[in-house]
C-alpha positions in Angstrom: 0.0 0.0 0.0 1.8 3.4 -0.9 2.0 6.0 1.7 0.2 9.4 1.9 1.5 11.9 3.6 -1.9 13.2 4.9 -0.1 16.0 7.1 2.0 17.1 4.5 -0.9 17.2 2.1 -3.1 19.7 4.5 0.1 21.3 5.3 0.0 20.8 9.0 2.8 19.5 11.2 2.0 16.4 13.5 1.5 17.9 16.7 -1.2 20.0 15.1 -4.7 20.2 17.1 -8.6 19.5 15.8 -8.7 23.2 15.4 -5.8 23.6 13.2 -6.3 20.3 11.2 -10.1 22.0 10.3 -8.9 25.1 9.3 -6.4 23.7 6.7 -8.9 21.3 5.3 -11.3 24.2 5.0 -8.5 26.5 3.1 -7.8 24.1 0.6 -10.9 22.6 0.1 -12.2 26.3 -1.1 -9.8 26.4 -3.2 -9.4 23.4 -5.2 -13.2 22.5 -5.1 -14.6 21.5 -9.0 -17.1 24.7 -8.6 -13.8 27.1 -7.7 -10.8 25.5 -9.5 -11.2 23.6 -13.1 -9.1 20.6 -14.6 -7.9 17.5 -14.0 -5.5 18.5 -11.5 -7.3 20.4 -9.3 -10.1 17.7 -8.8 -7.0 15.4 -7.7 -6.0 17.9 -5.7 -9.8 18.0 -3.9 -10.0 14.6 -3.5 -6.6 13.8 -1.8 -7.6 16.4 1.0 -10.7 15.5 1.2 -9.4 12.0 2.1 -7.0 13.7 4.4 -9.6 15.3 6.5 -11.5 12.1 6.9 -8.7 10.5 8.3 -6.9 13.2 10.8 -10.2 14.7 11.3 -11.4 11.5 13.0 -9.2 10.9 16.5 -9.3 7.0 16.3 -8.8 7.2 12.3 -5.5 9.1 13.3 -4.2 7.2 16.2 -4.3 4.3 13.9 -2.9 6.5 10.8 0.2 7.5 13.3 0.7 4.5 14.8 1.0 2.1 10.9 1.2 4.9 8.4 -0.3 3.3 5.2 -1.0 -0.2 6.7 -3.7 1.8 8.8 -6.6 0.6 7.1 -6.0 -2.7 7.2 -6.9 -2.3 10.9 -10.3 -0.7 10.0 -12.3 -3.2 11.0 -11.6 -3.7 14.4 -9.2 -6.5 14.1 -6.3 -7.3 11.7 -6.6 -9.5 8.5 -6.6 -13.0 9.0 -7.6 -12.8 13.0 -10.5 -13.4 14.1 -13.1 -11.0 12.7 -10.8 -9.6 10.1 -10.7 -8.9 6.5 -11.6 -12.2 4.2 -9.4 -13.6 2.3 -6.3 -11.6 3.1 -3.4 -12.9 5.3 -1.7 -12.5 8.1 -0.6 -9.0 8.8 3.3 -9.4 10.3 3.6 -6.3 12.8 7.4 -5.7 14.1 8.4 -4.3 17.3 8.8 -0.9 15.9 5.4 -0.8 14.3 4.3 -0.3 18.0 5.4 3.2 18.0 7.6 2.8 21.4 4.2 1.7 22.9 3.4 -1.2 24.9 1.6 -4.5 23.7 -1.4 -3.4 25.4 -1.3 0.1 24.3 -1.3 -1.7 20.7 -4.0 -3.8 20.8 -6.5 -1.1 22.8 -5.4 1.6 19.7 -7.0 -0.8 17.3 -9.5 -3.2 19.3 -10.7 -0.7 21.7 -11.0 -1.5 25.5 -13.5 -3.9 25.1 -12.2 -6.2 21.9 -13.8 -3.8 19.6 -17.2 -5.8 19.7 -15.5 -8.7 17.6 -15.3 -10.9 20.6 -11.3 -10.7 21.1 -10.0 -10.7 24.2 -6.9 -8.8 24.4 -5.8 -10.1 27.5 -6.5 -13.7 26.0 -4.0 -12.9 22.5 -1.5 -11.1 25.2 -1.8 -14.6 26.9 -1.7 -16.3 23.7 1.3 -14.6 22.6 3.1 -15.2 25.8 2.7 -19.2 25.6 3.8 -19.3 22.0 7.1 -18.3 24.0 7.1 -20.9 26.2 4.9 -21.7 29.6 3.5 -19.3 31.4 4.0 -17.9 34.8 2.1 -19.0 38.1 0.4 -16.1 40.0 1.1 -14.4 42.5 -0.8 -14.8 46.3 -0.7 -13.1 49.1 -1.2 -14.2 52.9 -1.9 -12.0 55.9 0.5 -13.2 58.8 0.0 -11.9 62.2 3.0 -11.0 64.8 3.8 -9.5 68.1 5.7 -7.2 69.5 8.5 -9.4 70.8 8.8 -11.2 67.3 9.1 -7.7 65.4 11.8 -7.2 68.3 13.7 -9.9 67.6 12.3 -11.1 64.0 10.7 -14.7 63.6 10.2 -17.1 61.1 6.7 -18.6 59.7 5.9 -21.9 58.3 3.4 -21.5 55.7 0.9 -24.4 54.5 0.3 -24.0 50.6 -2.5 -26.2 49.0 -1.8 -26.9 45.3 -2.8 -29.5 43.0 -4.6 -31.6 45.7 -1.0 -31.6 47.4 0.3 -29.4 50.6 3.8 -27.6 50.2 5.2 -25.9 53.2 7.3 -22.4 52.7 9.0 -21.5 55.9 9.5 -17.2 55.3 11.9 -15.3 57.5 10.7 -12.3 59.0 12.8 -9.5 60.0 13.3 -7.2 63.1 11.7 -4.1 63.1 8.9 -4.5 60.4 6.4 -2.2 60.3 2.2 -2.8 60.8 1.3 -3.2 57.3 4.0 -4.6 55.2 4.3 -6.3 52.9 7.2 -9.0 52.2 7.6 -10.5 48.7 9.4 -14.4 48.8 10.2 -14.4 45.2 9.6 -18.2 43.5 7.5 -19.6 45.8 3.9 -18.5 44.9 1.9 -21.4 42.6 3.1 -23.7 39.6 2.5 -21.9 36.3 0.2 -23.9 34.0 2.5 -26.0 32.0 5.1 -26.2 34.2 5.9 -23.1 34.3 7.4 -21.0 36.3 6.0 -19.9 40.1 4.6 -17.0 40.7 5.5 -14.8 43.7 4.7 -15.2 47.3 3.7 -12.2 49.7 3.0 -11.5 53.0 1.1 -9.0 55.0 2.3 -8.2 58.1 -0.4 -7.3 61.0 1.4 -6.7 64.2 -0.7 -7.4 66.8 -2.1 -4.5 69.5 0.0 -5.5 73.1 -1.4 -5.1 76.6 1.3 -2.3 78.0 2.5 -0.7 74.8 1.9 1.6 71.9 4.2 1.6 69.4 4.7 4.9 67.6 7.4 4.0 65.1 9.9 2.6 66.4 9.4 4.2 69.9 7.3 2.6 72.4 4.9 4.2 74.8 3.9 3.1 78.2 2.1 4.4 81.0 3.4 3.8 84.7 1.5 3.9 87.7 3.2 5.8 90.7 2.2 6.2 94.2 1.4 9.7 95.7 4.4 9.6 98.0 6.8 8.9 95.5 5.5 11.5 92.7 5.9 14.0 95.8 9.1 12.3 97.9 10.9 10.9 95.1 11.9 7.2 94.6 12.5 4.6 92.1 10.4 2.8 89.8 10.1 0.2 87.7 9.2 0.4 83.9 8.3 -2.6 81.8 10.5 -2.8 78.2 10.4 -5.9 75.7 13.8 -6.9 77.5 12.5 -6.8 81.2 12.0 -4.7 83.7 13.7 -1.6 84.6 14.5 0.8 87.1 14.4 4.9 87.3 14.5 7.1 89.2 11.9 9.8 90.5 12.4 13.3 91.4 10.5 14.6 94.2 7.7 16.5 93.5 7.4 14.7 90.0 4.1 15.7 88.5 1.4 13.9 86.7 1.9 12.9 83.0 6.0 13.6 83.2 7.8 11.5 80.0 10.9 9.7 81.1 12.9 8.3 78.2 14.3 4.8 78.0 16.8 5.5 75.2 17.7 2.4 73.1 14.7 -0.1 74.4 12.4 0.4 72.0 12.3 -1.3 68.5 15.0 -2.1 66.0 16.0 0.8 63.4 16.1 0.6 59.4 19.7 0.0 59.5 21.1 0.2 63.4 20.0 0.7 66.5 16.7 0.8 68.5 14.4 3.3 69.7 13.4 4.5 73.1 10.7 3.4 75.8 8.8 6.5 76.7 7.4 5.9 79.9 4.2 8.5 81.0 4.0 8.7 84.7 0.4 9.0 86.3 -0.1 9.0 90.2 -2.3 6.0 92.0 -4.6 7.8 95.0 -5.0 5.7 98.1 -8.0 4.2 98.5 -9.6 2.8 101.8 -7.7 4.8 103.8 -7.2 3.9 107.5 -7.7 6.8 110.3 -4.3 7.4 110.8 -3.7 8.4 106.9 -6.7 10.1 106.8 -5.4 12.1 110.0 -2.0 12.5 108.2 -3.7 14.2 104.9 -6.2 16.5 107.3 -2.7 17.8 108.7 -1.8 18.1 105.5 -5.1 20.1 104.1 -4.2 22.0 107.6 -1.0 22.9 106.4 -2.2 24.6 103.3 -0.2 21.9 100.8 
């Protein structure tokens, strides 16, 4: 099929717009239309932009006009000769990698099918498939699995056996997971997702990592929070207390006259880094009130109201 320059004919350049493509069409149709211009010539002239026109003037006509140049109408009909639904009696159309204009395979097939199959019942997916087993068997697909850990395991990192069903048949995957992972995550075990039809290759293997909420902590990145209970003569005498971390107990160290809600920071007992180190324990002090009080405290806080403190 010989080539026609259609932009060169309307004397537009390639990145012209709708508005620009009209106007030329409209210029030279004036002035080489039968009633205006006589002879042979002329008349050419008129028809070759009038066939122009049709074809930039009509977005999907023009996508396909860029994309082939003057194998573009071959692809009229919604799907190539000798494919399913395409011209009769014509044969296979051989399209190179360059023909795709730099575009993807599925950018290729939607240009000319449409997102739908063009209403010629093809499946581009299906052909994409197609294509891909003429290269050799296809690739299992990916799952993913929700795995559930605690705090102590994203401390120190674990390890989870995994029970796969496939083919009537159980295969165990045992997935390392490491310290410090985050609520959320998601780990990808390459290889080790299902059996491609065939024998093909696996597919890939994820996990999603839920940490699980703990009784005395919050975590806030890799920081932990927890609230300690004091009682009222050591926020106002002073003393030690103890402060639960994932690696035991530990002891501070109260000022006197410590109020309510004072932060003390645990540096380096909190959760593992991204690359080294842990965070901190932040430990929120809040004062336990006697209850039940005998007469002789009671007495001892009356002195104290007494006292004006």
């Amino acid at each position: 099929m010989d080539y026609k320059d259609y932009y060169k004919i309307l004397g537009v350049p390639k990145t012209a717009d709708d508005k620009a493509i009209k106007t030329a069409y409209r210029r030279l149709a004036r002035k080489h239309h039968p009633d205006v211009a006589k002879g042979k010539e002329s008349a050419a002239r008129f028809q070759e932009v009038a066939e122009a026109y049709e074809v930039l003037g009509d977005a999907e006509k023009r996508k396909r006009y860029d994309t082939l140049g003057a194998n573009w109408k071959a692809y009229g009909s919604g799907a190539p000769p000798g494919w399913p639904g395409g011209g009769a009696g014509q044969g296979r159309v051989r399209v190179d990698v360059q023909d795709f204009g730099g575009r993807g395979f599925s950018d290729f097939f939607e240009t000319f099918f449409g997102a739908s199959g063009g209403g010629q019942g093809i499946d581009v997916e299906e052909l994409l498939r197609g294509a891909q087993r003429g290269r050799g068997p296809a690739r299992g697909d990916d799952v993913e699995y929700e795995v559930e850990v605690s705090l102590e395991e994203v401390l120190r990192g674990t390890t989870r056996s995994l029970s796969l069903g496939e083919g009537g048949q159980t295969r165990k995957v045992e997935v390392k997971i490491p310290a410090g992972i985050r609520d959320g995550a998601r780990l990808r075990v390459a290889g080790e997702g299902p059996q491609g039809p065939g024998g093909g290759p696996r597919g890939d293997l994820y996990l999603r990592i839920r940490v699980q909420p703990h009784p005395s902590f919050t975590r806030d990145g890799d920081d932990l929070q927890v609230a300690v209970s004091v009682p009222l003569s050591t926020a106002v005498l002073g003393g030690e207390v103890t402060v639960p971390t994932l690696d035991g107990p530990l002891g501070i160290k109260v000022p006197a006259g410590t109020p309510m809600g004072r932060v003390f920071r645990l540096r380096g007992h909190g959760l593992p880094r991204q690359g080294e180190g842990r965070g901190d324990v932040l430990a929120q002090l809040s004062v336990s009130l006697p209850h039940n009080l005998t007469e002789r405290e009671r007495q001892l806080f009356e002195e104290l109201r007494t006292l004006g403190r």
